[in-house]
PDB file of N, CA, C and O in Angstrom:
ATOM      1  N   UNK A   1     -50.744  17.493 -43.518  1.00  0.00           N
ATOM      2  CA  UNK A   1     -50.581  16.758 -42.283  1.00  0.00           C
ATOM      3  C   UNK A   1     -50.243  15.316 -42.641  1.00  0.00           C
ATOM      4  O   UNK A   1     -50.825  14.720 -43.547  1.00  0.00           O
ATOM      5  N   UNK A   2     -49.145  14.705 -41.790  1.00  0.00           N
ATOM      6  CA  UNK A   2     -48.578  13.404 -42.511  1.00  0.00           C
ATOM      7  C   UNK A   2     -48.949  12.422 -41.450  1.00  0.00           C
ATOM      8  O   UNK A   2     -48.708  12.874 -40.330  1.00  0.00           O
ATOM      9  N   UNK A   3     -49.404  11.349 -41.447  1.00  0.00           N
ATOM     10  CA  UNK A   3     -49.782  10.167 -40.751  1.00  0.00           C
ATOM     11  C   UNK A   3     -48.515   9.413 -39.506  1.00  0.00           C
ATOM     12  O   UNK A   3     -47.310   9.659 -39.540  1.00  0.00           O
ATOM     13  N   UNK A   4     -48.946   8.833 -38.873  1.00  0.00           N
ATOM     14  CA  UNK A   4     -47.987   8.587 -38.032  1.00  0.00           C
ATOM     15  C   UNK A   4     -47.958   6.666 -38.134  1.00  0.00           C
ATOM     16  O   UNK A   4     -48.859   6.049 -38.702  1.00  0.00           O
ATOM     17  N   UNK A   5     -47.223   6.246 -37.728  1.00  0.00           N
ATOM     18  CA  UNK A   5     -46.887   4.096 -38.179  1.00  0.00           C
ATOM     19  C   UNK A   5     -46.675   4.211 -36.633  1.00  0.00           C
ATOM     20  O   UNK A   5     -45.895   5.121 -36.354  1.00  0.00           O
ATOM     21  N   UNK A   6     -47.076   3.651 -35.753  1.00  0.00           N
ATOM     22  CA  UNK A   6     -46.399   2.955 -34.226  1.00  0.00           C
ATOM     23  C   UNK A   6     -46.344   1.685 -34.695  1.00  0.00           C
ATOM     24  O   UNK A   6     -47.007   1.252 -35.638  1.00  0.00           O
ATOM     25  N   UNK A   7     -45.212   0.823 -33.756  1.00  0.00           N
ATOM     26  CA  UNK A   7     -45.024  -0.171 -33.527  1.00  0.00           C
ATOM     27  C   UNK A   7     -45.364  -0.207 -32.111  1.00  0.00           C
ATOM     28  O   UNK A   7     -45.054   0.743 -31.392  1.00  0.00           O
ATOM     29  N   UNK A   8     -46.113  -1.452 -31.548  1.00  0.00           N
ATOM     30  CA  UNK A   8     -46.452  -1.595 -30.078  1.00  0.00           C
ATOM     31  C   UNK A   8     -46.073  -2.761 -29.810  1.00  0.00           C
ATOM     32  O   UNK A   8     -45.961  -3.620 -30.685  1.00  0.00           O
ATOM     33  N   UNK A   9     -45.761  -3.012 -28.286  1.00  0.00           N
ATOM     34  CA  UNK A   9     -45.625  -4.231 -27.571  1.00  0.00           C
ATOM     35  C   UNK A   9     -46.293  -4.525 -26.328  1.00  0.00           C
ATOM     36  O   UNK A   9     -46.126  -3.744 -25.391  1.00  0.00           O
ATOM     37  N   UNK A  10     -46.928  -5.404 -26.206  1.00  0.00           N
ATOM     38  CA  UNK A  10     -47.182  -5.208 -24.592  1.00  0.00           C
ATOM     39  C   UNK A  10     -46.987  -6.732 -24.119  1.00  0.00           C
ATOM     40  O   UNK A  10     -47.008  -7.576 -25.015  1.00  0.00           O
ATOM     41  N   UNK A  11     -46.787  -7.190 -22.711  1.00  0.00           N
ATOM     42  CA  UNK A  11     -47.366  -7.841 -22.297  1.00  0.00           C
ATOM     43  C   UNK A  11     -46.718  -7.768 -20.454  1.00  0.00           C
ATOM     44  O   UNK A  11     -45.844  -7.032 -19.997  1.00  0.00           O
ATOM     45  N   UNK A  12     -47.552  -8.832 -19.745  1.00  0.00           N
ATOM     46  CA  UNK A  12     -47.360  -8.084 -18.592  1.00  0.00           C
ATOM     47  C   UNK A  12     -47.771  -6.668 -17.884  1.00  0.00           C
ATOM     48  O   UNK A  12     -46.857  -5.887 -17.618  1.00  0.00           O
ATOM     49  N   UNK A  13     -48.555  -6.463 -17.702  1.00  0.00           N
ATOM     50  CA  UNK A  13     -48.664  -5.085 -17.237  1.00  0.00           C
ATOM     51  C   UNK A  13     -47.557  -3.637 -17.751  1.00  0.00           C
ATOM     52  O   UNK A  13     -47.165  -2.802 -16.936  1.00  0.00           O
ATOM     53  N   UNK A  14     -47.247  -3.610 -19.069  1.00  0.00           N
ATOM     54  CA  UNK A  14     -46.276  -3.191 -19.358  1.00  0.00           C
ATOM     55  C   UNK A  14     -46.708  -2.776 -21.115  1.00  0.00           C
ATOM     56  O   UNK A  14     -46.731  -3.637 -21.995  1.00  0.00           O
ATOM     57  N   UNK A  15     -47.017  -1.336 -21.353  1.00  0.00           N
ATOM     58  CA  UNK A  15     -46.875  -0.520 -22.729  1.00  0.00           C
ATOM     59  C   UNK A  15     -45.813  -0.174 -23.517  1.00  0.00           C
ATOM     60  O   UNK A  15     -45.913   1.053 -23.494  1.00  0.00           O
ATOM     61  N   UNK A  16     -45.183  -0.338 -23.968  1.00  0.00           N
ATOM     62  CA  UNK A  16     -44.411   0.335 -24.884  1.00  0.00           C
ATOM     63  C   UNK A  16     -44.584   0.226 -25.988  1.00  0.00           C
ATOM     64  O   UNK A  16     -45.047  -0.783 -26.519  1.00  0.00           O
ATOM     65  N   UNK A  17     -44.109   1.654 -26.784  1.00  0.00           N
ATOM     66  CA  UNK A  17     -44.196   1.799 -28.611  1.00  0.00           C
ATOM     67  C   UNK A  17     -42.977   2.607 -28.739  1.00  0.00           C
ATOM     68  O   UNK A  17     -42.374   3.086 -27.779  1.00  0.00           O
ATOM     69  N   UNK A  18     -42.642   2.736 -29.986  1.00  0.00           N
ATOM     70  CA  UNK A  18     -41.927   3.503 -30.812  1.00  0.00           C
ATOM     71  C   UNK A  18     -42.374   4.244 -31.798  1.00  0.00           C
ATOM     72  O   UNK A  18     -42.656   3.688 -32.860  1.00  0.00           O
ATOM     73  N   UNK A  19     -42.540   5.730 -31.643  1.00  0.00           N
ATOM     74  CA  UNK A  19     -43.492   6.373 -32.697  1.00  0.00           C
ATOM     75  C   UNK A  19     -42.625   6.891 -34.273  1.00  0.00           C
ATOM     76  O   UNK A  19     -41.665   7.653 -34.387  1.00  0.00           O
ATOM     77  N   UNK A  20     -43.196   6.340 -35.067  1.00  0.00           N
ATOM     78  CA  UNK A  20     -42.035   6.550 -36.360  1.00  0.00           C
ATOM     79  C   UNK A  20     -43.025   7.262 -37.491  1.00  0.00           C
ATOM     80  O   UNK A  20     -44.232   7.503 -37.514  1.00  0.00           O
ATOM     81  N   UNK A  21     -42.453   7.377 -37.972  1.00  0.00           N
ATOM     82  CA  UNK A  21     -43.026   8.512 -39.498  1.00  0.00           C
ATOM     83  C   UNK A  21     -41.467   8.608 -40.086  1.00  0.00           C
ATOM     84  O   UNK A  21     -40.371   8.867 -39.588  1.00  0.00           O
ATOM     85  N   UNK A  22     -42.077   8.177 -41.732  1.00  0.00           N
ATOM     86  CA  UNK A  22     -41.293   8.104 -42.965  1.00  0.00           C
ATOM     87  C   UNK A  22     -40.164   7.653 -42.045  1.00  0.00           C
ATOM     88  O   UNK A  22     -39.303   8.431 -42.454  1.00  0.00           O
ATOM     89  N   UNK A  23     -39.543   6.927 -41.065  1.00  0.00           N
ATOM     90  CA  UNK A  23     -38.311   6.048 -40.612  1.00  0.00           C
ATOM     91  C   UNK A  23     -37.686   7.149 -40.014  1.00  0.00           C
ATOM     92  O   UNK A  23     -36.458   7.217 -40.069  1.00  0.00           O
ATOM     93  N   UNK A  24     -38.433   8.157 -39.367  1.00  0.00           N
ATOM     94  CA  UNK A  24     -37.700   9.060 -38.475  1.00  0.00           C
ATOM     95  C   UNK A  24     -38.589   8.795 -36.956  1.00  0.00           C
ATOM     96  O   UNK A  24     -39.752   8.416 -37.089  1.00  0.00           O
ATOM     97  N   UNK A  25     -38.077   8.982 -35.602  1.00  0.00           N
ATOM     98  CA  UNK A  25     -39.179   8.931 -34.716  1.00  0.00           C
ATOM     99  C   UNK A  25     -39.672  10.346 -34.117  1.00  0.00           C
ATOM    100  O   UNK A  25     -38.988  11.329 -33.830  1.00  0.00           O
ATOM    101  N   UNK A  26     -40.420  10.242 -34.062  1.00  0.00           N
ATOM    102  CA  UNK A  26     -41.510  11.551 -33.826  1.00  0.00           C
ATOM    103  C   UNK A  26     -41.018  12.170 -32.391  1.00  0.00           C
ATOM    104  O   UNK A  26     -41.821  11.582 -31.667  1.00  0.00           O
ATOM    105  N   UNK A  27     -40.258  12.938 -31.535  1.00  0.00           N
ATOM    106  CA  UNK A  27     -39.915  13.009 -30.474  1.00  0.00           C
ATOM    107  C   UNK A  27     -41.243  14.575 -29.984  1.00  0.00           C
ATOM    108  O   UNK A  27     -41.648  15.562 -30.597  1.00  0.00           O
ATOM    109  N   UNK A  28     -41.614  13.697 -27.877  1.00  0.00           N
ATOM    110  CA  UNK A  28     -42.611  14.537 -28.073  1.00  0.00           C
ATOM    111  C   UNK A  28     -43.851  14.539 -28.478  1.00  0.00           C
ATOM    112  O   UNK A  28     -44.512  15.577 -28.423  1.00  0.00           O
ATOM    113  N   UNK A  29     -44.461  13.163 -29.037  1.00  0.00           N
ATOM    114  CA  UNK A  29     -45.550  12.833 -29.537  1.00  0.00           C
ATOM    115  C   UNK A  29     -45.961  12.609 -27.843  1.00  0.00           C
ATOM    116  O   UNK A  29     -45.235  12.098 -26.990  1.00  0.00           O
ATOM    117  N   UNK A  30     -47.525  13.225 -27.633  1.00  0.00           N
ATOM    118  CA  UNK A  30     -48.642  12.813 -26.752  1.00  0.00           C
ATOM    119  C   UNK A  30     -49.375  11.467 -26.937  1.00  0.00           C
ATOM    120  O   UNK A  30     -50.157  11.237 -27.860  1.00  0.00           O
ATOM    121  N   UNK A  31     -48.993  10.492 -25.831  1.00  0.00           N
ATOM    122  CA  UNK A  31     -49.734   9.197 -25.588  1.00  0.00           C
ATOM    123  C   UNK A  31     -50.773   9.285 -24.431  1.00  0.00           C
ATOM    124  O   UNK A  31     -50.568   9.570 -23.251  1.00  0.00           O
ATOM    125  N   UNK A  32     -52.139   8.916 -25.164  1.00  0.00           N
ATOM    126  CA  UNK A  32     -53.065   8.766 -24.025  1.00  0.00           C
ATOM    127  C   UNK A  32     -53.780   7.341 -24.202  1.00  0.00           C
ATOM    128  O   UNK A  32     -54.188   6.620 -25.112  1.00  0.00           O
ATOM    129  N   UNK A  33     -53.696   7.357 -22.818  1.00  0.00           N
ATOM    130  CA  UNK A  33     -53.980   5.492 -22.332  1.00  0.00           C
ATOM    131  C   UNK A  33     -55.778   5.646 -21.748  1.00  0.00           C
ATOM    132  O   UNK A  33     -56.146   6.463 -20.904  1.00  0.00           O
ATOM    133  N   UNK A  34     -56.828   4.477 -22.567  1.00  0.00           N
ATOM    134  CA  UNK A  34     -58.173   4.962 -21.491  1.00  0.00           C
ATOM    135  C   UNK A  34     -58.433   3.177 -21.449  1.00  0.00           C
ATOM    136  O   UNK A  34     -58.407   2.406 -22.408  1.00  0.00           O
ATOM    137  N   UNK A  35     -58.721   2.816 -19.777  1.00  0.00           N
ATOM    138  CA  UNK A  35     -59.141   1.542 -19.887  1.00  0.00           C
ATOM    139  C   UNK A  35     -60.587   2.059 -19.464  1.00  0.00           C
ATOM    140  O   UNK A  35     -60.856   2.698 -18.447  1.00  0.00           O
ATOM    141  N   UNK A  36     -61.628   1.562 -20.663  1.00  0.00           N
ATOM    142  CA  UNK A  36     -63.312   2.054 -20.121  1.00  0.00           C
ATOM    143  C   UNK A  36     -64.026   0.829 -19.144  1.00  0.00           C
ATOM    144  O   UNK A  36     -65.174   0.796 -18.702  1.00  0.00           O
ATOM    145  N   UNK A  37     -63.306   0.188 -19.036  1.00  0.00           N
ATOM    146  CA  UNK A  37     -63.729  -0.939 -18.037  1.00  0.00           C
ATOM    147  C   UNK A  37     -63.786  -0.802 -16.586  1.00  0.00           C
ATOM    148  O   UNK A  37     -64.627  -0.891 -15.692  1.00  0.00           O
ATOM    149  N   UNK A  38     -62.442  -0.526 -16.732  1.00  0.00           N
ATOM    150  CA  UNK A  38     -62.037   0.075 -14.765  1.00  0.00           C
ATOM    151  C   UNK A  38     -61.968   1.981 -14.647  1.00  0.00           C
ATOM    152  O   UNK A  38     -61.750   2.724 -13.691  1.00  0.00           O
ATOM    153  N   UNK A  39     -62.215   2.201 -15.843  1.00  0.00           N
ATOM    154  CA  UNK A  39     -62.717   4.196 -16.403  1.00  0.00           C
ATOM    155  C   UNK A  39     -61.414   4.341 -15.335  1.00  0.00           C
ATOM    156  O   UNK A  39     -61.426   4.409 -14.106  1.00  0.00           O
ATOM    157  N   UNK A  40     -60.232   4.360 -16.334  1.00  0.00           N
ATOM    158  CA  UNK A  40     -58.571   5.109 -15.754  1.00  0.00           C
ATOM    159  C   UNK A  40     -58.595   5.407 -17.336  1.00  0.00           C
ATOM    160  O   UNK A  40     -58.987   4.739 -18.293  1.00  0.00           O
ATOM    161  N   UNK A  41     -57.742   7.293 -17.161  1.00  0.00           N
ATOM    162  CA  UNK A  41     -57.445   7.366 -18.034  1.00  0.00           C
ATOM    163  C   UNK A  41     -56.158   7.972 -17.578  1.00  0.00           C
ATOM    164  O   UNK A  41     -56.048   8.617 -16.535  1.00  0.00           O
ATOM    165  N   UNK A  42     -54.905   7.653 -18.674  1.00  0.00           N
ATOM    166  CA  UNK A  42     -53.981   7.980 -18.075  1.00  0.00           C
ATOM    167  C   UNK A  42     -53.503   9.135 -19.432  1.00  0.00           C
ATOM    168  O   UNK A  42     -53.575   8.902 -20.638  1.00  0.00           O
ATOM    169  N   UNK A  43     -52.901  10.692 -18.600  1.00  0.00           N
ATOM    170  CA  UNK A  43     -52.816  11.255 -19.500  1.00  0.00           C
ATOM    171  C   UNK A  43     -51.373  11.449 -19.346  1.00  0.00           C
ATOM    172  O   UNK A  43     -50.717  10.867 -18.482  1.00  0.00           O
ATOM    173  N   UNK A  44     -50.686  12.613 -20.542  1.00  0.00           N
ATOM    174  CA  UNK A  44     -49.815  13.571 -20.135  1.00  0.00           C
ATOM    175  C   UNK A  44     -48.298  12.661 -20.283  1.00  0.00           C
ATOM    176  O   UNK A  44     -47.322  13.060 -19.647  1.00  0.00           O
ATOM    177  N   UNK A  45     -48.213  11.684 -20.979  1.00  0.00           N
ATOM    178  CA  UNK A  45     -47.138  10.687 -21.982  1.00  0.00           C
ATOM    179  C   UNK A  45     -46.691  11.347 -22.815  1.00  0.00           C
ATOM    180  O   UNK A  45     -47.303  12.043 -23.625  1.00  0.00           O
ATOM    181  N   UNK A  46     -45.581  11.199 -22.701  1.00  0.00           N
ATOM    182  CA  UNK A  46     -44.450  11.963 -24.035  1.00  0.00           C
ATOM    183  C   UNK A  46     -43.399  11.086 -24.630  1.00  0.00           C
ATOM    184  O   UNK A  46     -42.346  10.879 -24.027  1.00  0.00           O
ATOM    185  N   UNK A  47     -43.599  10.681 -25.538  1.00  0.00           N
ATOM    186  CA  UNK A  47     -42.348   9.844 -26.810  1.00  0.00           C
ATOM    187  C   UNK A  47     -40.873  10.801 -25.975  1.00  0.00           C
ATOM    188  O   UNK A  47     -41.030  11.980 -25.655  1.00  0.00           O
ATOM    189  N   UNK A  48     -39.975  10.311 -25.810  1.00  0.00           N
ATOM    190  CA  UNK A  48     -38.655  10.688 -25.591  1.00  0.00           C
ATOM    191  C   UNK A  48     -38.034  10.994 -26.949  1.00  0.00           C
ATOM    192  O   UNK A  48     -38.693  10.923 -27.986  1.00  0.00           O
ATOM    193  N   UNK A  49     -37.390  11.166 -26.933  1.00  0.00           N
ATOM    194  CA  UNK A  49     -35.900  11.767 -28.134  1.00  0.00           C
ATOM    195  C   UNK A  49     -35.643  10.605 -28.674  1.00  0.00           C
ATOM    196  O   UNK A  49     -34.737  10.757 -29.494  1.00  0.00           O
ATOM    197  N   UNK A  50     -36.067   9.291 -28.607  1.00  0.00           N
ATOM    198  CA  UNK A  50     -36.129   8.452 -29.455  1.00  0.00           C
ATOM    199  C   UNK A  50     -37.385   8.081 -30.048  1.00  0.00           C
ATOM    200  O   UNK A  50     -37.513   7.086 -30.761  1.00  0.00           O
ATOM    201  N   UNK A  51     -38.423   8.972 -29.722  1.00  0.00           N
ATOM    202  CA  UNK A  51     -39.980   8.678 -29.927  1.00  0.00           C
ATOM    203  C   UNK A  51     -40.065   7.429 -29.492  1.00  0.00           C
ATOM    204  O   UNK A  51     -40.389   6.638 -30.377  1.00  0.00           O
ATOM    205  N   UNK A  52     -39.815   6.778 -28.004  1.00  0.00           N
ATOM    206  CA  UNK A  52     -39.641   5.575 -27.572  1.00  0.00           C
ATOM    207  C   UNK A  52     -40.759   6.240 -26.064  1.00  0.00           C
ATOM    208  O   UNK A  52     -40.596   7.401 -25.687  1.00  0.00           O
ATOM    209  N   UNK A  53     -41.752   5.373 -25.417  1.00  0.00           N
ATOM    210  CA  UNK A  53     -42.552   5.280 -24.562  1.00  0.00           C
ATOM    211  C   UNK A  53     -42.533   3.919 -23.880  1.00  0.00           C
ATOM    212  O   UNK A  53     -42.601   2.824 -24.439  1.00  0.00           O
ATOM    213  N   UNK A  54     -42.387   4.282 -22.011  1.00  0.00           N
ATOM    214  CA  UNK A  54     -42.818   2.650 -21.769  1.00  0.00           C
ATOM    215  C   UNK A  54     -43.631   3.375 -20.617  1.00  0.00           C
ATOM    216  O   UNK A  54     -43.494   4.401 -19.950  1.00  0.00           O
ATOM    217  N   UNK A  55     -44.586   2.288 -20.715  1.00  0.00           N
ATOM    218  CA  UNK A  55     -45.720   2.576 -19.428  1.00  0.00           C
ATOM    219  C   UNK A  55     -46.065   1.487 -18.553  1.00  0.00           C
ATOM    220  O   UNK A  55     -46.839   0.618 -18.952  1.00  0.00           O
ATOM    221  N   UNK A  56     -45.317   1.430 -16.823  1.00  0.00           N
ATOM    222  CA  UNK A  56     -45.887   0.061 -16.198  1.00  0.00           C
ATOM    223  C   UNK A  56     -46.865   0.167 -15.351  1.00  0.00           C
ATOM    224  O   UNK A  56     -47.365   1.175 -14.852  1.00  0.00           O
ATOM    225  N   UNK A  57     -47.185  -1.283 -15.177  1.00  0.00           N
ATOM    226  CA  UNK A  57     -47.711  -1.070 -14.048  1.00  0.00           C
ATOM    227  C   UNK A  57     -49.620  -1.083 -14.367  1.00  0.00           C
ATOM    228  O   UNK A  57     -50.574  -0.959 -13.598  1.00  0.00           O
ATOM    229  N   UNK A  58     -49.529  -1.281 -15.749  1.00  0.00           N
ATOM    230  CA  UNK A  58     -51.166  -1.129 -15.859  1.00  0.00           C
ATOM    231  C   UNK A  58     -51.778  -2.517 -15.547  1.00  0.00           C
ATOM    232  O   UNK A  58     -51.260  -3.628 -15.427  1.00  0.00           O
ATOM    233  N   UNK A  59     -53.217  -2.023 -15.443  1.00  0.00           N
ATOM    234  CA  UNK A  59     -54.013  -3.630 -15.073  1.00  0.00           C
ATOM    235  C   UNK A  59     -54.483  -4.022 -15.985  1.00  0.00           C
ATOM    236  O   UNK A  59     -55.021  -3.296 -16.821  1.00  0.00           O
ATOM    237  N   UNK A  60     -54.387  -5.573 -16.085  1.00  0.00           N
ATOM    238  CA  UNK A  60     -55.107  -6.616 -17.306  1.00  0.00           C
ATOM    239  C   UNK A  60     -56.222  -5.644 -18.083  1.00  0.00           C
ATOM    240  O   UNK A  60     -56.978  -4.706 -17.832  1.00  0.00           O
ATOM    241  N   UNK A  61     -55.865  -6.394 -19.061  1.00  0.00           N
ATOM    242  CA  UNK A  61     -57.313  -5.951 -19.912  1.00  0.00           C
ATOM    243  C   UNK A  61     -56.867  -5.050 -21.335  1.00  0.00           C
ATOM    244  O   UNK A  61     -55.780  -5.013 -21.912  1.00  0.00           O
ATOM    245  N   UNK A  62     -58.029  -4.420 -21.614  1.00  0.00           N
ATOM    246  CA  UNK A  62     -57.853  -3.608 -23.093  1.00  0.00           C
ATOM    247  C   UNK A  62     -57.521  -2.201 -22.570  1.00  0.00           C
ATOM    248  O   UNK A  62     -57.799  -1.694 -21.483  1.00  0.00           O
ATOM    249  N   UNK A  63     -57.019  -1.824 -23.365  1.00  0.00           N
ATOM    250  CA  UNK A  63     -56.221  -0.346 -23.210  1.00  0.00           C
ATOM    251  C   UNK A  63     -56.658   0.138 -24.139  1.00  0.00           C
ATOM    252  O   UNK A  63     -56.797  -0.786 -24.941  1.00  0.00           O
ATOM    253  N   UNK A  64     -57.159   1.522 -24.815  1.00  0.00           N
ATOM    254  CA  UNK A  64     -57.434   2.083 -25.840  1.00  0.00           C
ATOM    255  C   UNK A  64     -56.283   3.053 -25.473  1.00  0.00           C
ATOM    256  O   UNK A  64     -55.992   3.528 -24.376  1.00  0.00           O
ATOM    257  N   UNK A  65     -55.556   3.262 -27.003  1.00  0.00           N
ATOM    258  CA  UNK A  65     -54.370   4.652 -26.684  1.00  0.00           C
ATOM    259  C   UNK A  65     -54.869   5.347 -28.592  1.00  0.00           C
ATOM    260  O   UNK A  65     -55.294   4.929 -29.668  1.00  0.00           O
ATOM    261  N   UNK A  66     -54.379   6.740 -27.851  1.00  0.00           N
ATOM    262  CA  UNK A  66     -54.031   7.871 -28.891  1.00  0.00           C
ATOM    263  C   UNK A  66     -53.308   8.065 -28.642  1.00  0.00           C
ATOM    264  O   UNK A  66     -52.942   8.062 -27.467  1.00  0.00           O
ATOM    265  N   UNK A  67     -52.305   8.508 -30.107  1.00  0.00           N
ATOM    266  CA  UNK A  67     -51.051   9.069 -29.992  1.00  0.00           C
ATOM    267  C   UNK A  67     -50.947  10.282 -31.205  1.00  0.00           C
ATOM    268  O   UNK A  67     -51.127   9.983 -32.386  1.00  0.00           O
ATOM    269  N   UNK A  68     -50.641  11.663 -30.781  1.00  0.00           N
ATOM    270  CA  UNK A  68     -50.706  12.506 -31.768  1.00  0.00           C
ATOM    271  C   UNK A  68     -49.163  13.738 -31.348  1.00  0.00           C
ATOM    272  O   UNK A  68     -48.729  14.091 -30.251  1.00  0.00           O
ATOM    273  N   UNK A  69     -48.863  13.971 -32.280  1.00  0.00           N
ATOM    274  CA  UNK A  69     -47.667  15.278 -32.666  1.00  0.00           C
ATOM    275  C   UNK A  69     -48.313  16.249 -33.560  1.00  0.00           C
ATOM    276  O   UNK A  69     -49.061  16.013 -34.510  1.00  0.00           O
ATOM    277  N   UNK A  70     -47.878  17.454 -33.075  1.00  0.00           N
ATOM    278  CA  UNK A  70     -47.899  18.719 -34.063  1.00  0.00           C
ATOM    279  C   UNK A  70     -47.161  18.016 -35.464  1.00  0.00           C
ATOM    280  O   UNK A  70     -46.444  17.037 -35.671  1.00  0.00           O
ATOM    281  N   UNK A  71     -47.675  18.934 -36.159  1.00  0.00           N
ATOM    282  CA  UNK A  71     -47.661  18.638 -37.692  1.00  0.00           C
ATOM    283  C   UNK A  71     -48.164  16.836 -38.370  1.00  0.00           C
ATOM    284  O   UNK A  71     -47.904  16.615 -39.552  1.00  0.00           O
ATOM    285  N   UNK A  72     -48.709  15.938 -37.698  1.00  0.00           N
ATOM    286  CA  UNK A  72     -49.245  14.770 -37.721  1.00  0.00           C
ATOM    287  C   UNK A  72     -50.157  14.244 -37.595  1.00  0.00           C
ATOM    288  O   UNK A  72     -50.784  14.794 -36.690  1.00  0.00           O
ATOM    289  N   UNK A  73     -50.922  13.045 -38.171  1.00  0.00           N
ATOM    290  CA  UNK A  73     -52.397  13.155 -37.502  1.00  0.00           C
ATOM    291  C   UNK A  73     -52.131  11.967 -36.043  1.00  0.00           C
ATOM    292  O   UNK A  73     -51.197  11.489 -35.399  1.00  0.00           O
ATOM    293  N   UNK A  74     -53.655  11.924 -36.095  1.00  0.00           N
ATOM    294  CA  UNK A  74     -53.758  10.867 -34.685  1.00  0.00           C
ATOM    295  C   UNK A  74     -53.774   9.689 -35.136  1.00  0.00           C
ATOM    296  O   UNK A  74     -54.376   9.291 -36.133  1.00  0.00           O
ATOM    297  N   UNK A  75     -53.025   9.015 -34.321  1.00  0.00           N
ATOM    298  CA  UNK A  75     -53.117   7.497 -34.163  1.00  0.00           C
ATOM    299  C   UNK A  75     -53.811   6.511 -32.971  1.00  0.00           C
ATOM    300  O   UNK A  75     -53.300   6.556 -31.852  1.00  0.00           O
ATOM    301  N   UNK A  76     -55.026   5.580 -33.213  1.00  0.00           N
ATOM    302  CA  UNK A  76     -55.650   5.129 -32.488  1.00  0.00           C
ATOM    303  C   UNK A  76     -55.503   3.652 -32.555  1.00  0.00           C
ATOM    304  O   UNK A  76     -55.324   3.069 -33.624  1.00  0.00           O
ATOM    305  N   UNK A  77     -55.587   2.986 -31.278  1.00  0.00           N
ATOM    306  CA  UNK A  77     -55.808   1.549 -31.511  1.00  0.00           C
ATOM    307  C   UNK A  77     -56.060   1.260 -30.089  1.00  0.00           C
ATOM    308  O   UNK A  77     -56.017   2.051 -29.147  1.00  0.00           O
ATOM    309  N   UNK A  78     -56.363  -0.162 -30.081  1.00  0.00           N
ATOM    310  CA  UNK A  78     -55.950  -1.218 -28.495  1.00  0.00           C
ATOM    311  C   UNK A  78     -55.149  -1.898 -28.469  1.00  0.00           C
ATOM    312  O   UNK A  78     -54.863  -2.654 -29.397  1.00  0.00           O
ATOM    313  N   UNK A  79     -54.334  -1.793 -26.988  1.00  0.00           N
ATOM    314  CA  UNK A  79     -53.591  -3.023 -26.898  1.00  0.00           C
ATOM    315  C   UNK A  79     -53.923  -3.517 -25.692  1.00  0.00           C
ATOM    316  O   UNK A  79     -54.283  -2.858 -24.717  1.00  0.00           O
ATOM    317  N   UNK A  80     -53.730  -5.326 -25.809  1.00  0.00           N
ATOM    318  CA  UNK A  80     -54.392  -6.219 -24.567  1.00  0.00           C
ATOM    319  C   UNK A  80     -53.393  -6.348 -23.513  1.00  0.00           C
ATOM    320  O   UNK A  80     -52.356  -6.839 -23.959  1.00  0.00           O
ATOM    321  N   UNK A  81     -53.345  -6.055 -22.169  1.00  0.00           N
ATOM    322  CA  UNK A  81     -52.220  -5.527 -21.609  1.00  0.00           C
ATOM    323  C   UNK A  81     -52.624  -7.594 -20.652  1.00  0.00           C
ATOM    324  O   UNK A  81     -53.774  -7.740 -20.236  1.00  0.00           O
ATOM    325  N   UNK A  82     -51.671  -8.763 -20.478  1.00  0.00           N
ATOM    326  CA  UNK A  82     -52.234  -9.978 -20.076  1.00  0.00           C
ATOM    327  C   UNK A  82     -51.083  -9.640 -19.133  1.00  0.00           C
ATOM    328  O   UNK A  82     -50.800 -10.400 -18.208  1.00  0.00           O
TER     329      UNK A  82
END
């Protein structure tokens, strides 16, 4: 099982990443969004055919996301959505 690299951006009420492995993008990778503050979790995100994701519209604050593909592991982090 091979690891996955995102690049993320946010700002503005506004997510996006690009999911890459070894400089190919992962198309089809599952993104899940959880803010435990205001308890929204947003499921059911899919990397496009460029392993490219944008998500608007979220409210201030910390975002916790996973991002995982068959044959890959999971990728976890936060991003501060201002």
């Amino acid at each position: 099982m091979s690891s996955m690299r995102t690049v993320r951006l946010a700002a503005f009420s506004e997510f996006s990443l690009v999911v890459v492995h070894l400089d190919q993008t992962v198309v089809g990778a599952a993104i899940r969004l959880n803010n435990a503050k205001i308890q929204q979790d947003i499921t059911g995100i899919k990397a496009d055919e460029d392993g490219f994701v944008r998500v608007e519209g979220l409210q201030e604050g910390e975002w916790a996301y996973q991002v995982s593909a068959p044959g890959h592991g999971t990728k976890t982090g936060v991003v501060k959505i201002i």
